[in-house]
N, C-alpha and C positions, 0 to 999 in steps of 0.2 A: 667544635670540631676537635681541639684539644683534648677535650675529654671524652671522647670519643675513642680517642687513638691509644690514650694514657689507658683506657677499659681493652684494648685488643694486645696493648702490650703485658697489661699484665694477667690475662686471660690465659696468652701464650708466649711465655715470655724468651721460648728457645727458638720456634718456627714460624713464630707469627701468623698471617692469616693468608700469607701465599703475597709474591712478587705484585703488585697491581690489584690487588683485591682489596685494598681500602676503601675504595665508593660502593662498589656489591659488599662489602661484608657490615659496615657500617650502621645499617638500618638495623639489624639483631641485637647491634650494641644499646640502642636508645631505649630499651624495654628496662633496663636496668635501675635499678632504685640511682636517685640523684637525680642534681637539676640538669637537662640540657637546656638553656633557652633555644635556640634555633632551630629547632625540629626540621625547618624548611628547609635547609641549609644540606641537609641530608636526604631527606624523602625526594624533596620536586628537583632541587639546582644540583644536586651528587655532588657536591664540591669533595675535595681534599682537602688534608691535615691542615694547609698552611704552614707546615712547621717542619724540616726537612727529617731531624731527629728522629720528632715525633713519630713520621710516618715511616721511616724505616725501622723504627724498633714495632712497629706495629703490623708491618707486612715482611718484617723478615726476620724479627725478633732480635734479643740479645747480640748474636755473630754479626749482624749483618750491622748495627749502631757503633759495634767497637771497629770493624773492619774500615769502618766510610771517619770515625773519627779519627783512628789509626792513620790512615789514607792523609788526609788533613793533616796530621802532625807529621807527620815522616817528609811529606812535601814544604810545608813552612820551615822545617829543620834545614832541611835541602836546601832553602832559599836564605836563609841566617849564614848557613855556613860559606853559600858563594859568595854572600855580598862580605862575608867578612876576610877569603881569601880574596876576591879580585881587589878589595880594599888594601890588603897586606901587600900586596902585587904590583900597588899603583896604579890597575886598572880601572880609574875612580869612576869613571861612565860607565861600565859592565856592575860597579859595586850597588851605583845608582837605581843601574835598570830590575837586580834583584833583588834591593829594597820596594822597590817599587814594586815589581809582581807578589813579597811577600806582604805587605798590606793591602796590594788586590786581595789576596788569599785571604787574608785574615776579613775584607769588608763582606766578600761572599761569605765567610764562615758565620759572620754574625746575623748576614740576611736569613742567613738558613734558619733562622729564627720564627723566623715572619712569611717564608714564602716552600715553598715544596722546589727543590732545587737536582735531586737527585741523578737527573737526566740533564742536566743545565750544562749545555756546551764551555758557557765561560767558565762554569770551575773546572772542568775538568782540562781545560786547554792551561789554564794559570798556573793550574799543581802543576801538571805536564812539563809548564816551560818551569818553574822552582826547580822543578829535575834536573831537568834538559842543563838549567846555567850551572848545576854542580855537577853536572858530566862534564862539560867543557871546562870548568875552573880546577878539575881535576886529573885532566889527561895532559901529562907529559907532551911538552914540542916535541922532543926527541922520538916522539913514537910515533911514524906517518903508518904506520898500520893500522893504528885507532882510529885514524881520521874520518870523517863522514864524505860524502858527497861534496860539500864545498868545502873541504878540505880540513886540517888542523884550528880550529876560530875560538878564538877570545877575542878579548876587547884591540888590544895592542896588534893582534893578529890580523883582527878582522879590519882595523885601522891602517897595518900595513899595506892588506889583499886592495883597499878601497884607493889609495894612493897611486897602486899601480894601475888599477883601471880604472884611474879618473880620466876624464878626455884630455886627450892633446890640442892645445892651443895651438895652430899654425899662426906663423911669421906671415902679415901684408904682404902679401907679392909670390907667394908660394904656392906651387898647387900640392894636391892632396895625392 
C-alpha cells in the first residue's frame, strides 16, 4: 500500500490524484514495473495507505504534505512555548496539562506512520487545544476584552474562578 501511494506521489507530485481518490485511483498504480505483494489489498478489500503522510502526499500532493506537517509543527511549538511560560509563571498544573497535550501531539504524529489519520478527530482536537493553551498563556489579565465565554482562564485564574464556586458548607442547625 506503501508503495502504492509512494508511485501516485510521485506520478503527481504537485496535485496528487484528487482529495479521497486514493482507493479508486490505486488499482492503475499496480500495473507498474515493481513488486507489490498484496494485489488484494487493493483490487477486492480497497484499503488505504495506512500511512497518513503517505496518503496525503499522494491525494493532495506536495502542498497538501507540507501544509498537514506545517500544521503539526506550529501546534507542538504552541504547546512547548505554553508549557514553558505557565512553567515561568508558576502555573505548574497548566505547565503540566501542555506537556501533556504536546506528547499527545507528538504520539499521534508518530501513529501517523502506521494508521491513515487525516480526518482523525483526536488530532485535530490536541493541536486545537496546543493553541487554545497558548492563546490563554498569552493573553494579558488586564484585558477583559480578550476574554472568552468563561471569561479571563489560566491555570491561577481558572483556580481562583473554581474556589469561588465551590460549594458552601452550611453550619448543623442552619437552614439554606
Amino acid at each position: 500500500l506503501w508503495t502504492l501511494a509512494w508511485r501516485m506521489t510521485t506520478a503527481n507530485p504537485f496535485t496528487g490524484v484528487g482529495v479521497g481518490n486514493y482507493v479508486t485511483e490505486s488499482p492503475a498504480y499496480l500495473v507498474q514495473p515493481g513488486a507489490v505483494s498484496r494485489s488484494d489489498l487493493v483490487i477486492d478489500q480497497r484499503k488505504v495507505a495506512h500511512n497518513t503522510y503517505l496518503q496525503l502526499s499522494a491525494e493532495g500532493g506536495a502542498p497538501a504534505l507540507v501544509s498537514f506537517v506545517a500544521m503539526l509543527g506550529i501546534a507542538g511549538a504552541c504547546g512547548i512555548a505554553a508549557a514553558r511560560r505557565f512553567a515561568c509563571a508558576g502555573e505548574h498544573d497548566m505547565a503540566f496539562l501542555a506537556q501533556a497535550f504536546v506528547i499527545g501531539l507528538v504520539g499521534i504524529a508518530v501513529g501517523a506512520f502506521f494508521l491513515t489519520l487525516e480526518v482523525n478527530k483526536q488530532l485535530w482536537l490536541v493541536a486545537a487545544v496546543c493553541v487554545g493553551l497558548y492563546r490563554i498563556v498569552t493573553t494579558p489579565r488586564s484585558e477583559p476584552h480578550l476574554s472568552g465565554p468563561l471569561g479571563n482562564l489560566s491555570a491561577g485564574r481558572l483556580a481562583e474562578v473554581t474556589t469561588l464556586t465551590a460549594p458552601i458548607r452550611r453550619q448543623p442547625g442552619t437552614s439554606a
